[in-house]
Structure formats: C-alpha cells, structure tokens
LODRENTOR-295612 format. One record per atom (N, C-alpha, C): residue in one letter; atom name; residue number from 1; x negated, y negated, z. Coordinates in nm, 3 decimals. Example, Ala and Ser with C-alpha at 12.3 -4.5 7.8 and 13.67 -1.06 7.14 Angstrom:
<seses>
<sese code="A" site="N" pos="1" x="-1.319" y="0.569" z="0.780"/>
<sese code="A" site="CA" pos="1" x="-1.230" y="0.450" z="0.780"/>
<sese code="A" site="C" pos="1" x="-1.320" y="0.330" z="0.780"/>
<sese code="S" site="N" pos="2" x="-1.285" y="0.225" z="0.708"/>
<sese code="S" site="CA" pos="2" x="-1.367" y="0.106" z="0.714"/>
<sese code="S" site="C" pos="2" x="-1.290" y="-0.003" z="0.787"/>
</seses>
This chain:
<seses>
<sese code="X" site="N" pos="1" x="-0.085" y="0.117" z="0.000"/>
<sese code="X" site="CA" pos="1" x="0.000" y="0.000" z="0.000"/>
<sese code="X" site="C" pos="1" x="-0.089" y="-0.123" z="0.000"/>
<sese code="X" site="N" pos="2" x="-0.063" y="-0.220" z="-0.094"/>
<sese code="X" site="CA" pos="2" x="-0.154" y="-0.348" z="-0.077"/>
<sese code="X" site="C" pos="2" x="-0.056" y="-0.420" z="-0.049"/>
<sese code="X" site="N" pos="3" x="-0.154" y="-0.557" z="0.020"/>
<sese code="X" site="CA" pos="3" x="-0.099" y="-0.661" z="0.066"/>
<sese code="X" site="C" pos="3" x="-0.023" y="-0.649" z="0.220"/>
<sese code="X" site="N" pos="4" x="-0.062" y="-0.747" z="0.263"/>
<sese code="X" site="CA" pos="4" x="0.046" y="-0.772" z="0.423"/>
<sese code="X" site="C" pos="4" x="0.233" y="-0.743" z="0.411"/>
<sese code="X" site="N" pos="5" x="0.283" y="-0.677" z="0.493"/>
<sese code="X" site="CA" pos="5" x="0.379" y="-0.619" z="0.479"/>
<sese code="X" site="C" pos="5" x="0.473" y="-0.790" z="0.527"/>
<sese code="X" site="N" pos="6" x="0.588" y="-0.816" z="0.525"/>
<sese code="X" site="CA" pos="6" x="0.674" y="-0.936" z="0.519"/>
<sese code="X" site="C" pos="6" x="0.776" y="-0.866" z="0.583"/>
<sese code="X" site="N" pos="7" x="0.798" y="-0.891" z="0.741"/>
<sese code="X" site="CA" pos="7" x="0.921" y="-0.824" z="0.834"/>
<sese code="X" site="C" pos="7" x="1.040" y="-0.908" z="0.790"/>
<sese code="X" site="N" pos="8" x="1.111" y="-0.917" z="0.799"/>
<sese code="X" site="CA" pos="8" x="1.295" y="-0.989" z="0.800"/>
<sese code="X" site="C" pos="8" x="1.317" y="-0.981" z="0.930"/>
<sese code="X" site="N" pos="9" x="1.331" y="-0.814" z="0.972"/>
<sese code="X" site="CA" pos="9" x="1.405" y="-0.813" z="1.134"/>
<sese code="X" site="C" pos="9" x="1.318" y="-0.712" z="1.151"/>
<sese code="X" site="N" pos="10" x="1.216" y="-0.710" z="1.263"/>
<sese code="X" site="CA" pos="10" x="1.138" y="-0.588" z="1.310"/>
<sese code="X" site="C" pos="10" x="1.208" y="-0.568" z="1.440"/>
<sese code="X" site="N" pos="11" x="1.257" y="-0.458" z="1.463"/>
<sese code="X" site="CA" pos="11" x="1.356" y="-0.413" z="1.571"/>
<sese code="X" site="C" pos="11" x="1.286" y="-0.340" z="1.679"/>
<sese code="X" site="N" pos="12" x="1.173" y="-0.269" z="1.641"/>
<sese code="X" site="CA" pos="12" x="1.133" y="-0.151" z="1.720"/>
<sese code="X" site="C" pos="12" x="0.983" y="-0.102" z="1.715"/>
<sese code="X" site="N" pos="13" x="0.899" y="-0.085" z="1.769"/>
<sese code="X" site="CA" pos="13" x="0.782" y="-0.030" z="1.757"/>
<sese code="X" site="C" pos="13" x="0.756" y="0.081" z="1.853"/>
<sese code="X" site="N" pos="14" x="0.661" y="0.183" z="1.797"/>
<sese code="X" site="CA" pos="14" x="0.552" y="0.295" z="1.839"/>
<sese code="X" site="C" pos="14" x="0.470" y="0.317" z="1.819"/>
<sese code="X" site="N" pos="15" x="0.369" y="0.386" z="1.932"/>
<sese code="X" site="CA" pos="15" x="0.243" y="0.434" z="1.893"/>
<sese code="X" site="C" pos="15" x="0.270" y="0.555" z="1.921"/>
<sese code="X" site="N" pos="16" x="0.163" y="0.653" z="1.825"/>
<sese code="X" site="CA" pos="16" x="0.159" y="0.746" z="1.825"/>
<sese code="X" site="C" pos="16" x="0.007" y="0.783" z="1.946"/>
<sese code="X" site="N" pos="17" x="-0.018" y="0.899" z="1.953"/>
<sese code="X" site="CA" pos="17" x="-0.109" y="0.974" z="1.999"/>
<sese code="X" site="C" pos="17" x="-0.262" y="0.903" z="1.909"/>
<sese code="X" site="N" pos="18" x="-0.290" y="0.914" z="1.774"/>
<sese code="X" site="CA" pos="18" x="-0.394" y="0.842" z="1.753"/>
<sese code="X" site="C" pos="18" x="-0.411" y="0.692" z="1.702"/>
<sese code="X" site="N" pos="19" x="-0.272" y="0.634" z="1.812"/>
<sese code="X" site="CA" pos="19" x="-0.294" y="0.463" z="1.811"/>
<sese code="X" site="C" pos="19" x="-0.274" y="0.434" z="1.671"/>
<sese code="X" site="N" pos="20" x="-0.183" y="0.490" z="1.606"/>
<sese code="X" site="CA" pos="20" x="-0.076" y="0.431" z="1.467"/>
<sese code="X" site="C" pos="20" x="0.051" y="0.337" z="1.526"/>
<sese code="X" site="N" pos="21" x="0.062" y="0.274" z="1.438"/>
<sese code="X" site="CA" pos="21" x="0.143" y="0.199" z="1.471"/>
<sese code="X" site="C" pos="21" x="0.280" y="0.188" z="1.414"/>
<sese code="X" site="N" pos="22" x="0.439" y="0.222" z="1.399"/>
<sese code="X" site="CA" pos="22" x="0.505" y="0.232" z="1.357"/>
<sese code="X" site="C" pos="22" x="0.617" y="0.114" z="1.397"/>
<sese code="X" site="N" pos="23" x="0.651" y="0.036" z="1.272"/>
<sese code="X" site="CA" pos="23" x="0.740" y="-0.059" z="1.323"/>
<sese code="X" site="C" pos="23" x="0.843" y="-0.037" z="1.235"/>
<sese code="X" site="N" pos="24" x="0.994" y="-0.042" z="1.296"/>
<sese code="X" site="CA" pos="24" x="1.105" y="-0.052" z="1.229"/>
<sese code="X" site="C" pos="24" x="1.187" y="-0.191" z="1.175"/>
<sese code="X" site="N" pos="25" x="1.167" y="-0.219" z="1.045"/>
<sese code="X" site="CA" pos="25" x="1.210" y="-0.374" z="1.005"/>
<sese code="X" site="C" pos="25" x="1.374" y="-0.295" z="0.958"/>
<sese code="X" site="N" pos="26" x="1.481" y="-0.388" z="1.045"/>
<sese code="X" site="CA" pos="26" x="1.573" y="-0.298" z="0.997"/>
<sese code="X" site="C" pos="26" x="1.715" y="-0.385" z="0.846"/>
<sese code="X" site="N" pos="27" x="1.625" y="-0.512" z="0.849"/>
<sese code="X" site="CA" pos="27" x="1.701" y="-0.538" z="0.749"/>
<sese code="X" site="C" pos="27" x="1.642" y="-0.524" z="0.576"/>
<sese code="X" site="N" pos="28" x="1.502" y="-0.472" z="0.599"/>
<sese code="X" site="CA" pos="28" x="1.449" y="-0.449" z="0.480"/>
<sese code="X" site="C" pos="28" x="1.481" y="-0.250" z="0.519"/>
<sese code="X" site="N" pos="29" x="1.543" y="-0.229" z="0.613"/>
<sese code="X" site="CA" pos="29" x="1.603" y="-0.047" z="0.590"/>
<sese code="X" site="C" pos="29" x="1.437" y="0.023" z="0.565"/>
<sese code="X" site="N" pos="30" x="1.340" y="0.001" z="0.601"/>
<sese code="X" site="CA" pos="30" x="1.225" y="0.068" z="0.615"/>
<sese code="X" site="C" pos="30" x="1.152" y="0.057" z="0.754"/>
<sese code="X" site="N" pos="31" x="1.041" y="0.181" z="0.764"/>
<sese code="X" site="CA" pos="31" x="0.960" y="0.185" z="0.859"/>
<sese code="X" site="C" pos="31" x="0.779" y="0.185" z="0.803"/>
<sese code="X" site="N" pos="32" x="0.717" y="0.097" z="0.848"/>
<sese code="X" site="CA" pos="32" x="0.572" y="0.058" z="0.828"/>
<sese code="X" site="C" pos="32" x="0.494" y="0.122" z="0.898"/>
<sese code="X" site="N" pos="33" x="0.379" y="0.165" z="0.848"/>
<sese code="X" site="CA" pos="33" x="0.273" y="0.252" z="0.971"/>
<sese code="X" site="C" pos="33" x="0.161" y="0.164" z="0.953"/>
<sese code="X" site="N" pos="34" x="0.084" y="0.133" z="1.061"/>
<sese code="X" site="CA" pos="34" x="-0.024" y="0.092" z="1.074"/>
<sese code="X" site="C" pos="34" x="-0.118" y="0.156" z="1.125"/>
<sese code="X" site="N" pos="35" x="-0.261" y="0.170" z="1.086"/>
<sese code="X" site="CA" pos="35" x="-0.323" y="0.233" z="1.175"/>
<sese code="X" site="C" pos="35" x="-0.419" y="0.197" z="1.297"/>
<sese code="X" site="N" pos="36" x="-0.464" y="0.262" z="1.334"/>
<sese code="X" site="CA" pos="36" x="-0.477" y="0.177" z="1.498"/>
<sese code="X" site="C" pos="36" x="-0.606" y="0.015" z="1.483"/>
<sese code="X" site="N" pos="37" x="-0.625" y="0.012" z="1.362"/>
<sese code="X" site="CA" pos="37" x="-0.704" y="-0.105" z="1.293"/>
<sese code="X" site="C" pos="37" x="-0.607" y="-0.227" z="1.276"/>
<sese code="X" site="N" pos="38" x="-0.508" y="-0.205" z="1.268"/>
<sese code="X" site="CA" pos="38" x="-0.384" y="-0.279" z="1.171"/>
<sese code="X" site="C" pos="38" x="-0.433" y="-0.266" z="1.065"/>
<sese code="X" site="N" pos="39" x="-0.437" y="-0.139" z="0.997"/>
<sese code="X" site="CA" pos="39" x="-0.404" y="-0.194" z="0.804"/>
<sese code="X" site="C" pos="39" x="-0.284" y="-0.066" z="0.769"/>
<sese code="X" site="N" pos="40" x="-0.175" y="-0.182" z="0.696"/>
<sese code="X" site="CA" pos="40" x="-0.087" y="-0.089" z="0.670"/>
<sese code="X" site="C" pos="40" x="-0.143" y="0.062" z="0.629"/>
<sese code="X" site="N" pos="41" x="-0.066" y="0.148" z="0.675"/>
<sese code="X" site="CA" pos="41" x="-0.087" y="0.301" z="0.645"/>
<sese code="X" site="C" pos="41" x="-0.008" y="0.316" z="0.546"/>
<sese code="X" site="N" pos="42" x="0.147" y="0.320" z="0.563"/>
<sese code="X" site="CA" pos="42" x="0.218" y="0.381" z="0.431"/>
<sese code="X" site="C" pos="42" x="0.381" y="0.265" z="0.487"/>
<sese code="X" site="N" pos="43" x="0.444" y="0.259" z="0.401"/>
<sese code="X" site="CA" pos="43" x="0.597" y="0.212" z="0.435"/>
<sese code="X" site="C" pos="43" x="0.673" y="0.320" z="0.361"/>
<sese code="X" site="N" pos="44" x="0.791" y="0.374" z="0.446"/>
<sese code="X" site="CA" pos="44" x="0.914" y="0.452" z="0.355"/>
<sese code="X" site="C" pos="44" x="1.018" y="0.422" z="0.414"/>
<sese code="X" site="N" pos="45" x="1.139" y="0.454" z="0.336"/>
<sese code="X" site="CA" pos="45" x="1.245" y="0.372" z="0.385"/>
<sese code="X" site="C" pos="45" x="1.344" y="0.278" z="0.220"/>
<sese code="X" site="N" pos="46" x="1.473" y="0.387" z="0.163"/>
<sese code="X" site="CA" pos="46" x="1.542" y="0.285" z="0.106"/>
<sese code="X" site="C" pos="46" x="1.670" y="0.263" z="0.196"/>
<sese code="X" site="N" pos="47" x="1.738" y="0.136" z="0.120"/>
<sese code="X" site="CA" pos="47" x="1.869" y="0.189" z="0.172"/>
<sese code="X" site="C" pos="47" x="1.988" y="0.292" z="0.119"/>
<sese code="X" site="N" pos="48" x="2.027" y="0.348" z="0.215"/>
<sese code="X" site="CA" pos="48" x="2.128" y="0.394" z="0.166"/>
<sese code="X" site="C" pos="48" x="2.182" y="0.503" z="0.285"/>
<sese code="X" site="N" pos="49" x="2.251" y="0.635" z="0.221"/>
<sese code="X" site="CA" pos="49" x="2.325" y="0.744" z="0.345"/>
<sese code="X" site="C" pos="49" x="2.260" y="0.879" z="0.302"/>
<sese code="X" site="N" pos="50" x="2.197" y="0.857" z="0.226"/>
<sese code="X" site="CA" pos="50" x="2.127" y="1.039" z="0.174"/>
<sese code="X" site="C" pos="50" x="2.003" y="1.029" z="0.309"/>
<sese code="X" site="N" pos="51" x="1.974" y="1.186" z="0.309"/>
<sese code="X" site="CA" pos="51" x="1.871" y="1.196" z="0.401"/>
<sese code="X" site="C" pos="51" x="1.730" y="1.117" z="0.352"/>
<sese code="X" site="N" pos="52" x="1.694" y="1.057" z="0.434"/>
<sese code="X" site="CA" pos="52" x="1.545" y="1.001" z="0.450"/>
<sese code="X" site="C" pos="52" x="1.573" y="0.847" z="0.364"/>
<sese code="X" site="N" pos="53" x="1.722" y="0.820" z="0.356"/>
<sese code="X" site="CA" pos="53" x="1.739" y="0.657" z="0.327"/>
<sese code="X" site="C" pos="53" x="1.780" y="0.634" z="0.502"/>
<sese code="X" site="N" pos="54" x="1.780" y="0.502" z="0.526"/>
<sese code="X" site="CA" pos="54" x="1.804" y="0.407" z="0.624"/>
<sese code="X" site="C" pos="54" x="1.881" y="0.291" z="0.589"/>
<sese code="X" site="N" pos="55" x="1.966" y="0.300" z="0.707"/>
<sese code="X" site="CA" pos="55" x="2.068" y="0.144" z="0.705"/>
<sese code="X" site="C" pos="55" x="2.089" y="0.087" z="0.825"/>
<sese code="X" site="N" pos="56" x="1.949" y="0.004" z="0.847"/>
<sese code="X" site="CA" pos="56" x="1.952" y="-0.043" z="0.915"/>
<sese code="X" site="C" pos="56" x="1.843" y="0.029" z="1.054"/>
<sese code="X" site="N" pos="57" x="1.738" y="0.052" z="1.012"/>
<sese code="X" site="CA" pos="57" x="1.670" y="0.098" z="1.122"/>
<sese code="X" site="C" pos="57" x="1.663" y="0.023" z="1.258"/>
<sese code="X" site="N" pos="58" x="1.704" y="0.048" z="1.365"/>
<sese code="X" site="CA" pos="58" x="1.676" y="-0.032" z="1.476"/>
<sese code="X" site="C" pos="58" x="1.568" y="0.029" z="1.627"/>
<sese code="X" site="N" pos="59" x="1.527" y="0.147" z="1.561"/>
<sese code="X" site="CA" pos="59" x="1.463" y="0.219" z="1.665"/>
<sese code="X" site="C" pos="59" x="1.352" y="0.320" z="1.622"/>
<sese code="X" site="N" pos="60" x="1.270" y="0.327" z="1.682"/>
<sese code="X" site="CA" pos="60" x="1.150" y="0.436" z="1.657"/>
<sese code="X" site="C" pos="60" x="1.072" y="0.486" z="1.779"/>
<sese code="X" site="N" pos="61" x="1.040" y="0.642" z="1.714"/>
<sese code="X" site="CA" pos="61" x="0.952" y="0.654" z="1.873"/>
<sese code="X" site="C" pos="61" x="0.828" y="0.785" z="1.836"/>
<sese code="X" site="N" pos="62" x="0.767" y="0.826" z="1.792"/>
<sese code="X" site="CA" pos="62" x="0.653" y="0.889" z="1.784"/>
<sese code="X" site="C" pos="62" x="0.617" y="1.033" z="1.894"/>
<sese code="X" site="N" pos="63" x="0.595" y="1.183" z="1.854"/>
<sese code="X" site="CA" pos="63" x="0.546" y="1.242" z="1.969"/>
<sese code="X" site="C" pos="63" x="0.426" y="1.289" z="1.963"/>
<sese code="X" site="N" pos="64" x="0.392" y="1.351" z="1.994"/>
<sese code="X" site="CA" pos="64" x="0.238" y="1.460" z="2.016"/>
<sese code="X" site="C" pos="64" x="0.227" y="1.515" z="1.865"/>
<sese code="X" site="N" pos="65" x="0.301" y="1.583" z="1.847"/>
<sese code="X" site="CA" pos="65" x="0.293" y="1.653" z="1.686"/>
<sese code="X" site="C" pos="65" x="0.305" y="1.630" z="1.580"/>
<sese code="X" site="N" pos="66" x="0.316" y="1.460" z="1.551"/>
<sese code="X" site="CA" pos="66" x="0.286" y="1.385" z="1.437"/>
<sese code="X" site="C" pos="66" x="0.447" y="1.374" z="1.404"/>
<sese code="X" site="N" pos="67" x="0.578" y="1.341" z="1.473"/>
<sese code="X" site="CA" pos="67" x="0.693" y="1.352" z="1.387"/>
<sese code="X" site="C" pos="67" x="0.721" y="1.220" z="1.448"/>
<sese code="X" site="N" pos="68" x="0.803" y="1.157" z="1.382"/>
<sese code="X" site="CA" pos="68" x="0.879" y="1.003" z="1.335"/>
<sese code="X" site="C" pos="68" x="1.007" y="1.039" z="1.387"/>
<sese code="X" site="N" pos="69" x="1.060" y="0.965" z="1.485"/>
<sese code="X" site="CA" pos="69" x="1.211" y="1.004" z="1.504"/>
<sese code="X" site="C" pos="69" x="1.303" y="0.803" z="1.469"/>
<sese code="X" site="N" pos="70" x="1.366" y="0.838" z="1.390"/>
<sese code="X" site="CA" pos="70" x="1.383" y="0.674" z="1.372"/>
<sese code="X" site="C" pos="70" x="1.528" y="0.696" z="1.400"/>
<sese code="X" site="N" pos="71" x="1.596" y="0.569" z="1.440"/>
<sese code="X" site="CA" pos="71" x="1.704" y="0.555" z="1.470"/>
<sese code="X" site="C" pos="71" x="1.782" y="0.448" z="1.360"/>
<sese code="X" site="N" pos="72" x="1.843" y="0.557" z="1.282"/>
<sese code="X" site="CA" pos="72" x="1.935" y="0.484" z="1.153"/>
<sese code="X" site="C" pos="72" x="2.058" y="0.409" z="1.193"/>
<sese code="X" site="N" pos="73" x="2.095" y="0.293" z="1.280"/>
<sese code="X" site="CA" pos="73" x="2.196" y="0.269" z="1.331"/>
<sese code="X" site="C" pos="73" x="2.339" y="0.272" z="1.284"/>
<sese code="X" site="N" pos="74" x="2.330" y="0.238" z="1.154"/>
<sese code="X" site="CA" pos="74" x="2.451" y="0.220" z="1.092"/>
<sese code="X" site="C" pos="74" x="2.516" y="0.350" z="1.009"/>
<sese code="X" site="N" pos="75" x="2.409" y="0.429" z="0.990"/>
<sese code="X" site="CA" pos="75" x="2.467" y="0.564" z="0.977"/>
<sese code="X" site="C" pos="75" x="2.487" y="0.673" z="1.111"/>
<sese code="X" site="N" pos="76" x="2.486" y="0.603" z="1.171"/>
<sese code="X" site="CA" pos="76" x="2.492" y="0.672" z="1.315"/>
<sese code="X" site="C" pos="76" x="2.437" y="0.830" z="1.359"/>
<sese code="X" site="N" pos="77" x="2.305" y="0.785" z="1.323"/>
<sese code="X" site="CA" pos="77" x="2.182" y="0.908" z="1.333"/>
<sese code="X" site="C" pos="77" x="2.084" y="0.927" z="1.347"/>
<sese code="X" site="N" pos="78" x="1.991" y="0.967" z="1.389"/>
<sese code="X" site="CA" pos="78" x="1.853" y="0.984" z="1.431"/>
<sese code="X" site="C" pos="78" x="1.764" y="1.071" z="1.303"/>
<sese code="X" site="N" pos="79" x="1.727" y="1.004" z="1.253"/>
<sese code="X" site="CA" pos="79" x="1.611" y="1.103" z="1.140"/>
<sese code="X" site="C" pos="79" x="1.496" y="1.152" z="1.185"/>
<sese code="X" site="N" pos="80" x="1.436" y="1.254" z="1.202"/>
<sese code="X" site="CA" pos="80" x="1.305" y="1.342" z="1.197"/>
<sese code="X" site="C" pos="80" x="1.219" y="1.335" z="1.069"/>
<sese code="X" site="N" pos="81" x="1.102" y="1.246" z="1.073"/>
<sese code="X" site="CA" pos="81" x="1.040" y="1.247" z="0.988"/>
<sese code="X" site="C" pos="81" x="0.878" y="1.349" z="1.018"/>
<sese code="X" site="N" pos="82" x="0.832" y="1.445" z="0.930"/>
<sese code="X" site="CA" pos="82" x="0.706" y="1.487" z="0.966"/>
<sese code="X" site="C" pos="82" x="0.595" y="1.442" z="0.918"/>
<sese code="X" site="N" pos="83" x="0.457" y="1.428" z="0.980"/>
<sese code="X" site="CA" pos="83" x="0.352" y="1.353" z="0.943"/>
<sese code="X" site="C" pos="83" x="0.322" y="1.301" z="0.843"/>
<sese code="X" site="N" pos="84" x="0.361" y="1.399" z="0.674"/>
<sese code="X" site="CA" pos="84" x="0.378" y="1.334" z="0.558"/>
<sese code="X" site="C" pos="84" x="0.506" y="1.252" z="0.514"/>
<sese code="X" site="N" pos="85" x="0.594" y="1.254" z="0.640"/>
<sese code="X" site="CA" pos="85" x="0.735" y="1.133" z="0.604"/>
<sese code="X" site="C" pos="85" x="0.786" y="1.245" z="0.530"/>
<sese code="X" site="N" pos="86" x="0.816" y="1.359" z="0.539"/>
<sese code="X" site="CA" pos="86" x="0.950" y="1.415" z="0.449"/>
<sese code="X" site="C" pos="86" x="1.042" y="1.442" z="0.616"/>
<sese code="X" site="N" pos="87" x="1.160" y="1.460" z="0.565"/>
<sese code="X" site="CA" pos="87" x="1.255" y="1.481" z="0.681"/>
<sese code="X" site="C" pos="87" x="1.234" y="1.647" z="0.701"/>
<sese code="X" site="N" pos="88" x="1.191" y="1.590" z="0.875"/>
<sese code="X" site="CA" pos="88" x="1.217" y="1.745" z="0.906"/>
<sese code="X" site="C" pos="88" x="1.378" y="1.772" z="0.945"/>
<sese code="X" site="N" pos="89" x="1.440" y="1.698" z="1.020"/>
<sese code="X" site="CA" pos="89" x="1.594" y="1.730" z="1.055"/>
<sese code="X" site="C" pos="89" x="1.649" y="1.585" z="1.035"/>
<sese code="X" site="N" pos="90" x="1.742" y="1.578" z="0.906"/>
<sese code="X" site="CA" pos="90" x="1.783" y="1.501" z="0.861"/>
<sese code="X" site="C" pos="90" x="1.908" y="1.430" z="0.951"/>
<sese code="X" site="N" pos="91" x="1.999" y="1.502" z="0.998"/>
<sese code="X" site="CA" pos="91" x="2.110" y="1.434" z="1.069"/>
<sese code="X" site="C" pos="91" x="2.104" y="1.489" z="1.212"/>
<sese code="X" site="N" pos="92" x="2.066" y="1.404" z="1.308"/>
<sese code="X" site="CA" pos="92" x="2.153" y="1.426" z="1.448"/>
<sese code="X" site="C" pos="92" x="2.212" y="1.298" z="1.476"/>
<sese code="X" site="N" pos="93" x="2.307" y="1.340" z="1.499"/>
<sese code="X" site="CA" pos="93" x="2.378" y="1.225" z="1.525"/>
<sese code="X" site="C" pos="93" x="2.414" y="1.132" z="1.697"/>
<sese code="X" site="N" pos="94" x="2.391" y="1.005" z="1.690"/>
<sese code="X" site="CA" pos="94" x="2.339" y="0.967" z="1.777"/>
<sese code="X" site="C" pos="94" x="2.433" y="1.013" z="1.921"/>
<sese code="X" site="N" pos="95" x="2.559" y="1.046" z="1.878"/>
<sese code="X" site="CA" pos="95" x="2.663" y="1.098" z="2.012"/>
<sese code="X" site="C" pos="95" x="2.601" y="1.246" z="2.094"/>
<sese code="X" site="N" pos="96" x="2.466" y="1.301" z="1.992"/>
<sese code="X" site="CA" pos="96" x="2.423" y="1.448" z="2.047"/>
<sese code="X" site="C" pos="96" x="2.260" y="1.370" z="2.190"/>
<sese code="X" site="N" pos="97" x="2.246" y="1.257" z="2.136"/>
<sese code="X" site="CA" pos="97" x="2.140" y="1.198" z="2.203"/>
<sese code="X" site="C" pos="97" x="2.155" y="1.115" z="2.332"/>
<sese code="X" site="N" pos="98" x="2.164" y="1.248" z="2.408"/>
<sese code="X" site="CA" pos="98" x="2.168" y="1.172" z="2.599"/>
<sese code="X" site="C" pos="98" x="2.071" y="1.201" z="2.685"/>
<sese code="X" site="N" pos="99" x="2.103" y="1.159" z="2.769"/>
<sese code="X" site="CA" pos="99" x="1.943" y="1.096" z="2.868"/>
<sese code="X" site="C" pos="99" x="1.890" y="1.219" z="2.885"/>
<sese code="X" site="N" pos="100" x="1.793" y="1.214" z="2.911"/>
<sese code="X" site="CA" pos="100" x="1.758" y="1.364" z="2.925"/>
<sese code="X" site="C" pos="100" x="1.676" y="1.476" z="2.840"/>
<sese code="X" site="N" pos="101" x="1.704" y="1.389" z="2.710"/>
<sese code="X" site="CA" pos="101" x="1.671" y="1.509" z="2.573"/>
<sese code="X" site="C" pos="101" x="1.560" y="1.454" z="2.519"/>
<sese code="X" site="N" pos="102" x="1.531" y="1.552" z="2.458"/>
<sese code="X" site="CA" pos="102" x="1.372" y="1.510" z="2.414"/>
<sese code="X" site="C" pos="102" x="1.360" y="1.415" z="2.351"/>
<sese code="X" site="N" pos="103" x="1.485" y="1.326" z="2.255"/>
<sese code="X" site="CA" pos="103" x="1.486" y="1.206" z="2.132"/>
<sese code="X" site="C" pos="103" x="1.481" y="1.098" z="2.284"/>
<sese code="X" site="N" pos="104" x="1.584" y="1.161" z="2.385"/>
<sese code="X" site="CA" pos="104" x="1.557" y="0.976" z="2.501"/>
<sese code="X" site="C" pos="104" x="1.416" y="0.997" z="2.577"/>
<sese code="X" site="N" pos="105" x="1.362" y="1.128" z="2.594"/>
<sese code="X" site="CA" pos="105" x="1.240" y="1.108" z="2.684"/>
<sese code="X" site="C" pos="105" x="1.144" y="1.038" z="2.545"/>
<sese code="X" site="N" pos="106" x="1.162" y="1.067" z="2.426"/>
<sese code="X" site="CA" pos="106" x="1.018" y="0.972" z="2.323"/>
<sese code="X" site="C" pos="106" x="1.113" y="0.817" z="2.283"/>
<sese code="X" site="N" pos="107" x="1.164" y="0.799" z="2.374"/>
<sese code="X" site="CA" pos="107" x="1.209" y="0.696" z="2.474"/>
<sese code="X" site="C" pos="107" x="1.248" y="0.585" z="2.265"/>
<sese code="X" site="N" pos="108" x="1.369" y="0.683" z="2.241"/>
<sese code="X" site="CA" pos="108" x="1.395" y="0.624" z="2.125"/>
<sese code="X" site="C" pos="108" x="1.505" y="0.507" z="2.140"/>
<sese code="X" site="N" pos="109" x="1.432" y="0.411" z="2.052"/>
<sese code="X" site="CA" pos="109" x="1.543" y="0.255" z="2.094"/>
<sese code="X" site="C" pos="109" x="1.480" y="0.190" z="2.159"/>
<sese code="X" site="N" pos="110" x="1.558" y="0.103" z="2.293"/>
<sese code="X" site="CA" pos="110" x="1.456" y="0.020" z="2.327"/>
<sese code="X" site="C" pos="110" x="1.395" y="0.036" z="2.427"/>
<sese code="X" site="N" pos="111" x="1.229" y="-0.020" z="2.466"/>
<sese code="X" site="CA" pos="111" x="1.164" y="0.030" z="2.588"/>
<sese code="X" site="C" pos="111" x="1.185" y="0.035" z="2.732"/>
<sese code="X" site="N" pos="112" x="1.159" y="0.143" z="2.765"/>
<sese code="X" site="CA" pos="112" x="1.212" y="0.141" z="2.908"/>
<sese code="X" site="C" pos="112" x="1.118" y="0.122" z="3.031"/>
<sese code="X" site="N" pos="113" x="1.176" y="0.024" z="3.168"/>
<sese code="X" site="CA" pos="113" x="1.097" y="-0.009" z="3.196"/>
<sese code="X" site="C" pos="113" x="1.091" y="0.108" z="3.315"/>
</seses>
C-alpha cells in the first residue's frame, strides 16, 4: 500500500502480539494494519453485506494466533479475519457476544478500563 492512509471516522484500535497496529475507520467500511514502525501493512475492507465486506466498522480486537475479530456494526456481526485477512468465521452475530466469551475477553469494541 503506498501513501499515508486518510481516516474519515477511526472508531477503534488494536495491537496485536507483535505490536501491529489495527485501526477501524468505519465510514471508509475498512480496517488498516500498521506495523509496529507505523508503516501501513495492508488495508481490507469494502462496503457492503457479503462476508469479508463491512458497514460500518466500529470495533477491533486482535489475539495470540494472528486472527482479526472486527465488529461490523450495521450488519450486526462480528467477522473473523485470519492472518492473511481471508474470513475465518464469517457471521456471528453480535446478540451471540456476551461478557464472558472469548470475542468480550479480546475486549472487542470499546476499551475497558
């Protein structure tokens, strides 16, 4: 990816395990990776309702094993992305995500204090 990335609405950030940086801009419907340097890594992300589009990203959270869990708000779902960004589990939907579960302990949405 060249050039400095241009946020609209950055909603959400994570780091991963080797200090990447993942930010959710949710009115450009994509997620940006940085790496622990800041230079963009990769952006993916169109809009739309098929798996691995976004509408409206407002949340992200990163675990140990390299997967992307982003929070698609307006399709009301949580996407699994794996280290190369293909979807590992395309729909959970955000009514299956309560305290407790592994999407709220990688503390998806906003930070907790």
């Amino acid at each position: 990816m060249h050039g400095d990335p241009v946020f609209e609405q950055p909603e959400n950030m994570a780091v991963d395990g080797a200090g990447n940086v993942y930010v959710a801009d949710s009115n450009h419907d994509k997620v940006v990776k940085f790496t622990g340097e800041g230079e963009v890594a990769t952006a993916w992300g169109t809009t739309g309702t098929h798996n691995g589009q976004l509408n409206r990203p407002t949340g992200v959270a990163a675990d140990a094993s390299g997967h992307v869990y982003v929070v698609d708000q307006l399709d009301s779902r949580v996407q699994e992305f794996s280290e190369r960004f293909r979807i590992s589990s395309p729909r959970v939907p955000l009514s299956a995500v309560r305290s407790g579960s592994t999407l709220a302990d990688a503390r998806v949405g906003a930070p907790r204090k």
